[in-house]
C-alpha positions in Angstrom: 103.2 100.8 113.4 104.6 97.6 111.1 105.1 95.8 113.9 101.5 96.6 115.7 99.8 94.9 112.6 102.0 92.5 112.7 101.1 91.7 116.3 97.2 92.2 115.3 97.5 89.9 112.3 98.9 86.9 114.1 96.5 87.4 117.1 94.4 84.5 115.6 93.6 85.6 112.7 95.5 82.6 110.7 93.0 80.1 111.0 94.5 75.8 110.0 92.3 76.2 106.6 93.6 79.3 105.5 97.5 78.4 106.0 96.8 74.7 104.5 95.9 76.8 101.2 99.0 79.2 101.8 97.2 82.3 102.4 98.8 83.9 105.5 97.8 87.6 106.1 100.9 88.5 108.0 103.1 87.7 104.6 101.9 91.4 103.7 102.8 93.1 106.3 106.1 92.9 105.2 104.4 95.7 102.6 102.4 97.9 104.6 105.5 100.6 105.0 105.4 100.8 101.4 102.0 100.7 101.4 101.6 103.9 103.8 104.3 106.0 103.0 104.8 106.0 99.5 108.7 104.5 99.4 109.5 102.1 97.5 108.6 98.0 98.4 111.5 96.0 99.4 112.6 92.7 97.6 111.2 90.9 100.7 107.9 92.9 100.1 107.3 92.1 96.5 108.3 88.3 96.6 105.4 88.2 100.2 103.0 89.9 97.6 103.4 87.5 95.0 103.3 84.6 97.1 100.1 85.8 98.1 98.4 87.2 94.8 95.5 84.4 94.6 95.0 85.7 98.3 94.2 89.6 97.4 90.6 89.5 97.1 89.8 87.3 100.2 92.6 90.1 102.4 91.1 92.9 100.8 87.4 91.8 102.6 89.3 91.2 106.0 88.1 93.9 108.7 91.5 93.4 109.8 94.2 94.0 106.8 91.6 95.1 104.0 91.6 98.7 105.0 95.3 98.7 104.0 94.9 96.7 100.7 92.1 99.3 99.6 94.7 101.9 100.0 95.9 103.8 97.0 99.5 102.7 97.5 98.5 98.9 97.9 98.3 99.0 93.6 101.5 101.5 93.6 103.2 98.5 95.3 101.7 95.5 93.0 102.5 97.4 90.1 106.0 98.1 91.3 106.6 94.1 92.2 105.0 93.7 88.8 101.8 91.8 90.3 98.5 92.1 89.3 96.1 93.6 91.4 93.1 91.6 91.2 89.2 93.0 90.6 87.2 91.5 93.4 83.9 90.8 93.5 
């Protein structure tokens, strides 16, 4: 399954803007087994996440990734790597 969405998220999804401002989707996917299965986020996991906290609100309206960022365990794992989970408008 992790490495389906990994396939799906760098199927053009990265567009040149979005990785100029250092938003890159696929950085979370490093999370989603965490995310899904309710163990605990690797190191790897938790430094992606941070990397990509000013990212949050723009993933979490992706038709792509969002569904897994709305996920109940999505905020078990920011909390865990000690990030904020933003409130998006």
């Amino acid at each position: 399954m992790v490495a389906f969405m990994v396939l799906l998220l760098s199927a053009g999804h990265l567009q040149p803007t979005e990785a100029q401002s250092g938003c890159d989707p696929v950085q979370l996917s490093w999370c989603l087994q965490s995310i899904v299965s309710n163990t605990p986020p690797s190191q790897d996991c938790c430094r992606r996440l941070r990397g990509q906290q000013a990212c949050l609100c723009r993933e979490i309206r992706d038709p792509t990734f969002g569904g897994y960022l709305r996920h109940p365990g999505a905020r078990r794992v920011a909390t865990t790597c000690g990030v904020t989970f933003p409130r998006c408008n």
